[in-house]
VOGULO-285218 format. One record per residue (C-alpha): residue in one letter; x, y, z. Coordinates in steps of 0.1 Angstrom, whole numbers, plus 2048, in hexadecimal, padded with zeros to 3 digits. Layout:
residues N
  code   xx   yy   zz
     A    X    Y    Z
...
//
This chain:
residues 560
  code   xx   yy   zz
     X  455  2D0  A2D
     X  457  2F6  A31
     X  44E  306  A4A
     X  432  31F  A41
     X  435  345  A4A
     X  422  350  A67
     X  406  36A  A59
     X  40D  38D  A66
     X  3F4  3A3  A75
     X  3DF  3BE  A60
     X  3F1  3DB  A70
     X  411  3CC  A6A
     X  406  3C7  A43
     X  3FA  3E8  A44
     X  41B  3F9  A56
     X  434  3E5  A3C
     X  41C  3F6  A1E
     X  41E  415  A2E
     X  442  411  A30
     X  445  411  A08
     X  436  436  A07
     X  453  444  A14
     X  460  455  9F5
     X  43C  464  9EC
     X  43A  472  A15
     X  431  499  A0A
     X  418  490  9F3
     X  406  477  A0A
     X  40A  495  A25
     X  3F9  4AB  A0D
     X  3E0  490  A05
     X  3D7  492  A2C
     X  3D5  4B4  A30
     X  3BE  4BA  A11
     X  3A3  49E  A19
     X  3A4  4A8  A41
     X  39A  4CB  A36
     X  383  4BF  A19
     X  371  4A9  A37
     X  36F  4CB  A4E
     X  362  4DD  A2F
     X  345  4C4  A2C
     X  33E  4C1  A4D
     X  33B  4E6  A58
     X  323  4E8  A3D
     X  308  4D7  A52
     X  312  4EB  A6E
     X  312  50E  A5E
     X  2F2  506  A50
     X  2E6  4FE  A77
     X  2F5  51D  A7C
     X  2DE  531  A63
     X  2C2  522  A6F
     X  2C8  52D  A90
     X  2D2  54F  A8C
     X  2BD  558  A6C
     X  29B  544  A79
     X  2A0  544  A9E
     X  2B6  565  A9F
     X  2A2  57A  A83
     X  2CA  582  A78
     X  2DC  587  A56
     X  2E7  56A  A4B
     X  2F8  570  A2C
     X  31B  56E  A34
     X  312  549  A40
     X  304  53E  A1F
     X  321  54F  A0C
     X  339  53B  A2C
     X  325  51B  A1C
     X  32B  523  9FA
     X  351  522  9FE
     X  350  505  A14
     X  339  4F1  9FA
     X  352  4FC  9DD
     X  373  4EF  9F1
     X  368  4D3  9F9
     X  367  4C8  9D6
     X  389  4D6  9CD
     X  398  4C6  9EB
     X  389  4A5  9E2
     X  396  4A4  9C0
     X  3B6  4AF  9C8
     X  3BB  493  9E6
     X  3AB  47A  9D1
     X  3C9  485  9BB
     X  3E2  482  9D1
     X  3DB  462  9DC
     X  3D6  450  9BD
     X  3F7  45F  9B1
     X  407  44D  9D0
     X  3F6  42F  9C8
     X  3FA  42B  9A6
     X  41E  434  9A9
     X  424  41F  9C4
     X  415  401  9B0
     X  42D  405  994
     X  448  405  9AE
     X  43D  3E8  9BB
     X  439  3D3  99E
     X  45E  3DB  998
     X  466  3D1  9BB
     X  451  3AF  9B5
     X  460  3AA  994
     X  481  3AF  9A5
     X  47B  39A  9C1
     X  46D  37F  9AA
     X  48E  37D  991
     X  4A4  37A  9B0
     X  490  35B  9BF
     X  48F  349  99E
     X  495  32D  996
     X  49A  31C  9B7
     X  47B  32D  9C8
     X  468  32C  9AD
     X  46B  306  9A0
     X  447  2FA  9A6
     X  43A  319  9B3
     X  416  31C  9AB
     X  413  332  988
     X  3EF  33B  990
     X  3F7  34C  9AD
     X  412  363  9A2
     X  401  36D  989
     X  3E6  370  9A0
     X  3FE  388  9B6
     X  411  399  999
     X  3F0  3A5  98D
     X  3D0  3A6  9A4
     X  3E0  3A9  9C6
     X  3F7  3C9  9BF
     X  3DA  3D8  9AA
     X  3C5  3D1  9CA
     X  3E1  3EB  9E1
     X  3D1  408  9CD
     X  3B7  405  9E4
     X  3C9  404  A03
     X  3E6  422  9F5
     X  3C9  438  9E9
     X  3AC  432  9FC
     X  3BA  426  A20
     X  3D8  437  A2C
     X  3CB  45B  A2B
     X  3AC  453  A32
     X  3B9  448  A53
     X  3D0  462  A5B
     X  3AE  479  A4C
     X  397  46B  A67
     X  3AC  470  A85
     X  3B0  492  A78
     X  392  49F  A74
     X  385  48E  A91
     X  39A  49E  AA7
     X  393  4C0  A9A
     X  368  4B6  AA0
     X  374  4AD  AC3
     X  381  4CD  AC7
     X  361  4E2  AB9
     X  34F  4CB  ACD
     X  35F  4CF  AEA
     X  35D  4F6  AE9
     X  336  4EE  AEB
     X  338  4D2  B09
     X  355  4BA  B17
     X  33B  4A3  B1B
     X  32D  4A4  AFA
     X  34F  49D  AEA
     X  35B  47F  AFF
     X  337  472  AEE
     X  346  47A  ACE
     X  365  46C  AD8
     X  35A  44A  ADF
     X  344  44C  ABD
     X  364  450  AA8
     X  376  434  AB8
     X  356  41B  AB9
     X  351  424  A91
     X  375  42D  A84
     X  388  412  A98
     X  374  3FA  AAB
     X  35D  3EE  A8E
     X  377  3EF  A75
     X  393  3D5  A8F
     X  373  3C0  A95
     X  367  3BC  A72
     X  391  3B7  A6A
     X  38F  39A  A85
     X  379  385  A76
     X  37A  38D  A50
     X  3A5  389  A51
     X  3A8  363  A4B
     X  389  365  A30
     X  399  37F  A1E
     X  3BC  36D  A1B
     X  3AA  34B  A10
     X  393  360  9F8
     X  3B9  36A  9E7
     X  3C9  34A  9E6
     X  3AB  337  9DB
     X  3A8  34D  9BF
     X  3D1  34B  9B5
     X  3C7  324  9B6
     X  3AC  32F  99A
     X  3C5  341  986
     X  3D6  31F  983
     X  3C1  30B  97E
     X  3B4  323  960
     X  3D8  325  956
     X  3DE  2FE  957
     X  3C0  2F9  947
     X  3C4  311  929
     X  3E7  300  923
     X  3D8  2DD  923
     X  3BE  2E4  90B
     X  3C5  2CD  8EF
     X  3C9  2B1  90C
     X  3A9  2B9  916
     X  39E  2B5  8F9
     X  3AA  295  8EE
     X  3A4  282  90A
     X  381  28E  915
     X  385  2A0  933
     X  375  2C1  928
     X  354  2BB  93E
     X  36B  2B3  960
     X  381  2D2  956
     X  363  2E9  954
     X  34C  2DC  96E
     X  373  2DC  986
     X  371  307  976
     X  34A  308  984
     X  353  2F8  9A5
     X  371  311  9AC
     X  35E  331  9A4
     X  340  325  9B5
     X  357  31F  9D3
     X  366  343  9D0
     X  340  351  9C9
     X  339  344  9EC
     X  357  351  9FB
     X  350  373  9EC
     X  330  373  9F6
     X  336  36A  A1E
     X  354  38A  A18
     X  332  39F  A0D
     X  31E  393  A29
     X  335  39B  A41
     X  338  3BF  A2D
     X  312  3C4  A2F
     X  310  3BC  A53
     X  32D  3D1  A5E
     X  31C  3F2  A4A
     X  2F8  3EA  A58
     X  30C  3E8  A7F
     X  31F  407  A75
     X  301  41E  A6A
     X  2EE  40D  A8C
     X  30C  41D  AA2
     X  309  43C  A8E
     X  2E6  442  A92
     X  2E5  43A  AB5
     X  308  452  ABC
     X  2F2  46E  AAC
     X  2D4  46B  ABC
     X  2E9  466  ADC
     X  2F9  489  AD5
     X  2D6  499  ACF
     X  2C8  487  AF2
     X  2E6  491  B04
     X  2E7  4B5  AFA
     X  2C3  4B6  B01
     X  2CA  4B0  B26
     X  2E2  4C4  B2A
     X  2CF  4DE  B19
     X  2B4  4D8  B34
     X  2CD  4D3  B4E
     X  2DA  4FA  B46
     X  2FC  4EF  B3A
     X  2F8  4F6  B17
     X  2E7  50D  B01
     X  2CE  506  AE3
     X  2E8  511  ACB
     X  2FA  4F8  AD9
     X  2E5  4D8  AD5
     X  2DF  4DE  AB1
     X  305  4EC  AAD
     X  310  4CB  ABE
     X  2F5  4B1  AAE
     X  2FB  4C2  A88
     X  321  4B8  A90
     X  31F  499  A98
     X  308  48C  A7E
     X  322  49B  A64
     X  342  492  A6D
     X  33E  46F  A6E
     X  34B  46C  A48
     X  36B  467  A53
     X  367  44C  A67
     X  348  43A  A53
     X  366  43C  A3A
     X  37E  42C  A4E
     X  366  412  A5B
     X  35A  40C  A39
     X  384  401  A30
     X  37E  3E3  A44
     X  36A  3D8  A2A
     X  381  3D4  A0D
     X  3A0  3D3  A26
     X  3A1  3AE  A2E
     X  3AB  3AB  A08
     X  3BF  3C7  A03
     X  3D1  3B5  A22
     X  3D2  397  A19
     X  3E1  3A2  9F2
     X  3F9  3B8  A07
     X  403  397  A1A
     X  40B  388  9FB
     X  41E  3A2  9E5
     X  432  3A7  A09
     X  43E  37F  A0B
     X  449  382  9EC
     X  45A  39F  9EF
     X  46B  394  A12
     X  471  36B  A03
     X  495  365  A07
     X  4A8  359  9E7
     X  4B2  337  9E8
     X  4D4  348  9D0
     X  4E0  367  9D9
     X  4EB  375  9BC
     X  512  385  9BB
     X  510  3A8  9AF
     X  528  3B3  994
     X  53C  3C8  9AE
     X  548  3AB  9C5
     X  56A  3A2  9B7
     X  560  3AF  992
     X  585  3AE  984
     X  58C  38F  991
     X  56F  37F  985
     X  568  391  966
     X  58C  38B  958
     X  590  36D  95E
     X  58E  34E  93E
     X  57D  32D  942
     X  594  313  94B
     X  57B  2FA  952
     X  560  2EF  971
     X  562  2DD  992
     X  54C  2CA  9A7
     X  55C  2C1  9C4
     X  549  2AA  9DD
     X  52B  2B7  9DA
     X  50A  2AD  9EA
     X  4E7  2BC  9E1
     X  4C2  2B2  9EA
     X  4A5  2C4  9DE
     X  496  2CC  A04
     X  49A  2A2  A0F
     X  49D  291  9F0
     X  4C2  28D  9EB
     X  4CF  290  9C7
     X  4F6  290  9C7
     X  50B  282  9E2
     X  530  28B  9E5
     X  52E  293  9C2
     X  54D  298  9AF
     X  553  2A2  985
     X  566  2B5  975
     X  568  2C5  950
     X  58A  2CE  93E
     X  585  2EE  926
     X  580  2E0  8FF
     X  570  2C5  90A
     X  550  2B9  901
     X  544  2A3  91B
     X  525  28B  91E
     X  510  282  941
     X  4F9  261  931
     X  4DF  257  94D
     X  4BC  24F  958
     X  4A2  267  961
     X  4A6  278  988
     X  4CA  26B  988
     X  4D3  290  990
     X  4DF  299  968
     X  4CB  2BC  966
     X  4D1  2C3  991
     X  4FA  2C8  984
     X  4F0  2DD  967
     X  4D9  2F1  97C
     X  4F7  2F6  99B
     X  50F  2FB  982
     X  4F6  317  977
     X  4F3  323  99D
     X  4CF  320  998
     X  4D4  30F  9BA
     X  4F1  308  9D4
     X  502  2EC  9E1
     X  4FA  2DC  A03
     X  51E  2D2  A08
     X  53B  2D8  9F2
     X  544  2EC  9DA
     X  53D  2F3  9AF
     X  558  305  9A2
     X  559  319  97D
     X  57C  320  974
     X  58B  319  993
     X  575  32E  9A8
     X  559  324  9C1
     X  534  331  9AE
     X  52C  33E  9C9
     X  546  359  9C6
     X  542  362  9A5
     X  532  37F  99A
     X  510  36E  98E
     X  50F  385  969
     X  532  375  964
     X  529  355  969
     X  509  35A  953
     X  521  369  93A
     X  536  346  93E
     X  51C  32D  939
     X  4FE  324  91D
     X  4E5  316  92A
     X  4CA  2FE  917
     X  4AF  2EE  92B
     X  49A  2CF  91F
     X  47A  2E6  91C
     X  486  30D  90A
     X  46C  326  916
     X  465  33C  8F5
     X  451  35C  8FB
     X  436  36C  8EA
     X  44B  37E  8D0
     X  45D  37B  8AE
     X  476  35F  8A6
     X  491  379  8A9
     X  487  386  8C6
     X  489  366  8D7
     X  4AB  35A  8CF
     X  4BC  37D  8D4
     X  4B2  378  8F8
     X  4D6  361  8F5
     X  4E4  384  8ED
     X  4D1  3A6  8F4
     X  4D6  3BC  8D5
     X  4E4  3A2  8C3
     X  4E4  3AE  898
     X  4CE  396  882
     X  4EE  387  86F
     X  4F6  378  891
     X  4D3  36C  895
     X  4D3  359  879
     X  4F5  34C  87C
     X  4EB  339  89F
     X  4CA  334  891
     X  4DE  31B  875
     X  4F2  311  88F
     X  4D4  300  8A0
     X  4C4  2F6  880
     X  4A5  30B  881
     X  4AF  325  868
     X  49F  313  848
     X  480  30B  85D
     X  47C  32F  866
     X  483  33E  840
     X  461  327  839
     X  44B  33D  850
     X  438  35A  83F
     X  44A  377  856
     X  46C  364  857
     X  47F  371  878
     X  463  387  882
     X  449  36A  885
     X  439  36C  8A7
     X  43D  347  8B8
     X  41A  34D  8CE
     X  414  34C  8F3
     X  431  32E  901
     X  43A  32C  8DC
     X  41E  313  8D5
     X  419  31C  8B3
     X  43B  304  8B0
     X  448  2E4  8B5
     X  459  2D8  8D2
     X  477  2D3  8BD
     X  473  2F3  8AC
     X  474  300  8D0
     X  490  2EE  8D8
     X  4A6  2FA  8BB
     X  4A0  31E  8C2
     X  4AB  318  8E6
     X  4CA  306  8D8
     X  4CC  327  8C1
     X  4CB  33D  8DE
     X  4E8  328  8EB
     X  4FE  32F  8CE
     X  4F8  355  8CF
     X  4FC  354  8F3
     X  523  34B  8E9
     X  530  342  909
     X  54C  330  90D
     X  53D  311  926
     X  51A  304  912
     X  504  2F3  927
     X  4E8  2D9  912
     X  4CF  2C8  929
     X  4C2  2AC  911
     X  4C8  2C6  8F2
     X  4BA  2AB  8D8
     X  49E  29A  8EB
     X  481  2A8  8CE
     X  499  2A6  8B2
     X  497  28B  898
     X  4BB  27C  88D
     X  4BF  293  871
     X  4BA  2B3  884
     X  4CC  2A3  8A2
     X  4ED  29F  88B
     X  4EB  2C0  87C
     X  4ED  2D0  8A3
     X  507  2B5  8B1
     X  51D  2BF  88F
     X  519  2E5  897
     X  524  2D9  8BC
     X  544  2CB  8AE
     X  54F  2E8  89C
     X  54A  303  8B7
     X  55F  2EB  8CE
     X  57D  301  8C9
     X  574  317  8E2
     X  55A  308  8EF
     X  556  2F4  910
     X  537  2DC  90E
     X  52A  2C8  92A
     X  509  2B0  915
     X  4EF  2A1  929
     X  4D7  289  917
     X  4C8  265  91A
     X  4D1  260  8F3
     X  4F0  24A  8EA
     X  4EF  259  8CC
     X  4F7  27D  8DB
     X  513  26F  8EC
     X  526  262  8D0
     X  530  288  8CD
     X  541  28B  8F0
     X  569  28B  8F6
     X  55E  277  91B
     X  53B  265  927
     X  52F  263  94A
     X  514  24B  957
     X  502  25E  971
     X  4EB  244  98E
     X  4D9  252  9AA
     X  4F4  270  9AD
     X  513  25C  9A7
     X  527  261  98D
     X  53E  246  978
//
């Protein structure tokens, strides 16, 4: 078994997202620097309107250069909003598209070892609702952090100019409401938020499986288990929602307590020393009005806890991804590209190999070899290891012990485009995507021209077939190409083979959906490309075999 990652902490999550904003640093600075003085603005609002009051009501004075002081303040802190709120959803937004990239990125290199039985569901799950979720944290957590130390810092310091003693009372209200509340209410909502994100990935699949087993569903009766296994799930995620909301609602009602008592605290305690002779009236209001107002900040901040355990958690996820480890590291183009790239086929090696699947062993001192021209045929029974030496002639994964060698040369060494360029490879099931015909076989050869099309197209039989459909070429095959048979999706596959061109073809089971006719048609166009063609055939049909210059029994990893 593997061994599970160890769960970071929240700051760690947050410091590694934090880390991706490098490039967008000035703007997030300016993003800072605009909210901290859109926060002041709103908050010396309060406190120049104390200050009319007490010089235009208590003072008899002219007041009017407050009100116009008020009138600016009320007018920049809308600007400043908008353009902060601008700021950070630039970041945010830009960051997510970077991030897709990087996940897409990260994603290509860890297929297909790390990605054989990986739960769909939940990629999709990540790919989609999890990165869309780090908007909140890029645009509505990072500055307002960096905003609420800020401009708490500057109300310490007005504060302080009015009493010491009434700012170290402020002081312990912004760390009891912007950092206590918030670490508490992380504590205990962490694990709930993680298992709220994973439980609904396991949703996605389950949606996903059970959209793609529809007409199974169908036939055999199962639609009342599938949908009343649909109502259970949700009703399971309804409930863990709902405890996340709870916890929400409790931590607000706490945090509004704290603030209510901070305020009145500030009132009492200015009061005193207002009797006491340490202050002066101006003083007690000045110092009340200020607290009262600049806990927006830090309501804000506490307030982040809410959502964060989510955010977090979908941060948690798009980072394993992200840091996963490739089973295959890929050879970039650079590493010993003349050697590599000039050099012709001249056959493949396997050379004592041994390779298990984690503990189930598949090949054991495995040893084969393939002359170019040849057309050679590996006949066996199912989990004998027939598609494990396709797939390591591939690369897809490495050997345990020993070595697989493509023209003389270890795969591991080999540039990995090169060897892509070397070999065609057809699976048992050929993955069509939701686009034209054409579109799907010129994947064998990006930019291919339609005469070539249609020549591998003939090649694989399937060019009559698709002259019957009402757009031809430019038919659209639907989502997993289930508007067509499985051995109309096998065909193209073989098609894209043919385009493809390279000069090593390997078929995994090539014929399996194909009647006899259709089967001879392929194995015929097989024959003729042998010229220069190198073709290694794995399939449980005798029939398919007849074709091949050599035949191989594979048992249980052995070879004879």
């Amino acid at each position: 078994m593997k061994k599970e990652r160890k769960r970071r902490s929240g700051m760690k999550i947050m410091l590694d997202l934090i880390g991706l904003v490098k490039p967008l640093l000035h703007i997030m600075t300016a993003a800072v620097l605009l909210g901290t003085l859109g926060y002041l603005c709103a908050i010396f609002l309060t406190i120049l309107a104390g200050k009319a009051v007490l010089e235009g009501v208590y003072a008899g004075q002219n007041v009017r250069h407050i009100f116009i002081l008020m009138a600016v303040a009320a007018i920049l802190r809308g600007l400043l909003h908008y353009a902060e709120q601008y700021c950070n959803h630039f970041i945010a937004f830009k960051l997510l598209a970077i991030i897709r990239h990087k996940v897409f990125a990260a994603l290509r290199k860890l297929c297909p070892a790390k990605l054989e039985g990986r739960d769909r569901g939940n990629l999709i799950s990540i790919i989609t609702t999890d990165i869309e979720l780090l908007e909140v944290f890029y645009a509505h957590t990072i500055s307002p952090i960096v905003i609420a130390v800020l401009t708490s810092l500057v109300m310490l310091l007005f504060i302080g100019r009015q009493s010491l003693i009434a700012a170290g009372l402020a002081f312990i209200a912004y760390v009891i409401v912007g950092g206590l509340i918030p670490f508490w209410n992380g504590r205990r909502g962490g694990e709930k938020g993680m298992e709220f994100r994973s439980e609904f990935g396991k949703l996605n699949s389950f949606v996903l499986d059970s959209l793609r087993g529809l007409d199974e569903t169908i036939q055999y009766g199962q639609g009342k288990n599938q949908k009343e296994e649909i109502t259970r799930r949700s009703l399971k995620l309804a409930q863990m929602q709902g405890k996340l909301s709870k916890m929400e609602g409790t931590q607000r009602s706490f945090t509004n307590l704290v603030i209510l008592l901070f305020s009145f605290g500030m009132f009492f305690l200015t009061l005193f020393l207002y009797n006491a002779g340490s202050m002066k009236f101006d003083g007690v209001l000045i110092c009340t009005l200020a607290m009262m107002g600049s806990f927006g900040p830090v309501v804000a901040l506490s307030s982040l806890s809410n959502n964060l355990n989510q955010t977090l958690a979908s941060g948690e996820r798009v980072l394993s991804i992200l840091e996963e480890n490739p089973e295959v590291e890929e050879v970039p183009d650079e590493k010993d590209r003349q050697a590599g790239l000039k050099v012709p086929f001249t056959g493949a090696k396997a050379e004592h190999v041994d390779f298990a699947y984690e503990d189930e062993w598949i090949l054991k001192d495995y040893n084969f070899s393939v002359k170019p021209g040849e057309i050679i045929g590996i006949h066996g029974a199912s989990g004998s290891g027939k598609s494990t030496l396709l797939k390591l002639l591939m690369r897809f994964w490495d050997v345990k012990k020993g070595e697989i060698k493509i023209s003389g040369r270890d795969v591991r060494k080999i540039p990995t485009t090169y060897l892509r360029d070397t070999e065609s490879y057809v699976t048992q099931e050929t993955h069509l995507f939701h686009d034209s015909i054409a579109n799907n076989i010129e994947i064998g050869k990006p930019g291919a021209s339609r005469k070539e099309i249609i020549e591998a197209a003939k090649k694989a039989s399937i060019h009559e077939f698709i002259m019957t459909l009402p757009k031809g070429y430019d038919t659209e095959v639907g989502e997993l190409g289930d508007t067509l048979s499985g051995g109309e999706r096998q065909r193209i596959g073989i098609a894209r083979a043919f385009l493809h061109n390279a000069p090593f073809l390997l078929l995994d089971e090539p014929t399996s959906n194909l009647d006899s006719l259709n089967e001879g048609v392929i194995l015929k166009s097989l024959e003729e490309a042998r010229k220069n063609k190198t073709v290694l055939l794995v399939s449980h049909r005798k029939s398919t075999m007849n074709l091949a210059d050599r035949v191989f029994e594979m048992d249980n990893g052995r070879i004879s």
